[in-house]
N, C-alpha and C positions, 0 to 999 in steps of 0.2 A: 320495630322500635322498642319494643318491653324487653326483647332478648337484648336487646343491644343493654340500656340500664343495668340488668341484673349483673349481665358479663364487667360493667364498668364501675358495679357495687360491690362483685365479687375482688373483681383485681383492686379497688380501693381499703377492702379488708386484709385483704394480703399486704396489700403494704404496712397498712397499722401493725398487724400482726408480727411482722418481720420486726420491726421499729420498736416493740414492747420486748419481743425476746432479745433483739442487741442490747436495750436498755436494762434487761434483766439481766445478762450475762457482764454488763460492765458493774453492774451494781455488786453482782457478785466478789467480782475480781477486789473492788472498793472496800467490799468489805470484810477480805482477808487482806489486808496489807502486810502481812507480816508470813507469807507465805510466797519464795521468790527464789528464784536463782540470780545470784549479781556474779560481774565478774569485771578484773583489770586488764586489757587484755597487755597494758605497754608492763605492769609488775610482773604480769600470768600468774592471777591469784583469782578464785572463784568461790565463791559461799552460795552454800545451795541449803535453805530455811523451810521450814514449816511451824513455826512456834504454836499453832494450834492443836497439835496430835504428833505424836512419832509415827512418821511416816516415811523416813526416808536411810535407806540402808544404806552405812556407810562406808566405802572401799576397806576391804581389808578385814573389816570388821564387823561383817554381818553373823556371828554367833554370837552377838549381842542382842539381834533382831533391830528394828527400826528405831532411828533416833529421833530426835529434832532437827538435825542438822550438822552439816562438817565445810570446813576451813580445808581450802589442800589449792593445786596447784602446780605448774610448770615449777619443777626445780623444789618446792615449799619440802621442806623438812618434817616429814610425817603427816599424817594424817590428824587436822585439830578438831573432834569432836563436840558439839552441844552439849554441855554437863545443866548450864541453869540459864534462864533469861528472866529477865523483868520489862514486859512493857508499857512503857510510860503512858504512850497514846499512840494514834494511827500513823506520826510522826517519827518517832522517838522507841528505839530499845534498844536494852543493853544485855549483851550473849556476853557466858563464860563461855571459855572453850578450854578444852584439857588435850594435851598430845595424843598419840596416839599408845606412849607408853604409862603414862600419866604422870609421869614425873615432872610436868611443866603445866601453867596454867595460863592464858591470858584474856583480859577483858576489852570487848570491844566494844564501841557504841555505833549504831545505825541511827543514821539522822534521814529522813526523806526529804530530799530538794524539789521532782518533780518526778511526773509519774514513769522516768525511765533513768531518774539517776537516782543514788542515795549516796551520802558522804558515812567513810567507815575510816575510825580513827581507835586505835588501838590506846588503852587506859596504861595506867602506873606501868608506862616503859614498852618497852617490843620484845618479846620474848620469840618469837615465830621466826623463823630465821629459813634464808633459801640458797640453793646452790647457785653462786655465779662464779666463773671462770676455777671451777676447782674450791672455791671457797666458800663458806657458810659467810651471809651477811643477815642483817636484821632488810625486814619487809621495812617498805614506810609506814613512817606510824599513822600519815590521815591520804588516804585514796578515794578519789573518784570511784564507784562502783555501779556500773550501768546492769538495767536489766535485760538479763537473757530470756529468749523464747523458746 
């Protein structure tokens, strides 16, 4: 009867146990929100962030070493870089991005809806432009942007 207890004290700790480290690792996740890969899959446009540290090497241009993040894509017209961000709160921030030549600049804002969408609306105009049927067009300027895993 005492082994029995122990055995059913042991697997009642185990449970807790489990239950604190999912709730540590969600809390984790919560409290980087600004560290994500999103993506459109109907534009094929993808932004992959880390605003917390340069971390993340961008196609093309890794003899720069790790950035903050890059804008690119099915078709998207260069490779658009993290040059500056400012975030507002765990809701709200706004990324420059620079081409891949730097001869173009544009600003966009991330807004978070919920914890697997975020609304991405490009500022002062659309400069980002992508390949369809042979022709360069402007990206849209406000897209749905879901999170990838």
């Amino acid at each position: 009867m005492h082994d029995s207890l122990e055995i059913r004290n042991f697997a009642a700790m185990k449970c807790i146990y489990c239950l604190l480290l999912a709730l540590a690792a969600t809390m984790v996740k919560a409290a980087e929100p600004w560290k994500l890969r999103l993506d459109n899959s109907d534009e094929g446009v993808y932004l992959h962030i880390d605003l917390y540290e340069e971390s993340i090497p961008v196609p093309g241009m890794e003899m720069f070493g790790p950035m903050n993040g890059y804008l690119n894509g099915k078709g998207v017209y260069g490779v658009w870089s993290v040059t500056s961000f400012d975030i507002k709160d765990d809701k709200v921030a706004t990324l420059r991005l620079s081409n891949d030549l730097g001869s173009e600049t544009q600003s966009i804002r991330l807004t978070w809806q919920n914890d697997s969408t975020y609304l991405m609306e490009l500022q002062d105009g659309v400069v980002v432009k992508k390949a369809v049927n042979r022709k360069l067009v402007k990206i849209a300027p406000k897209m749905m942007m879901r999170v990838k895993q």
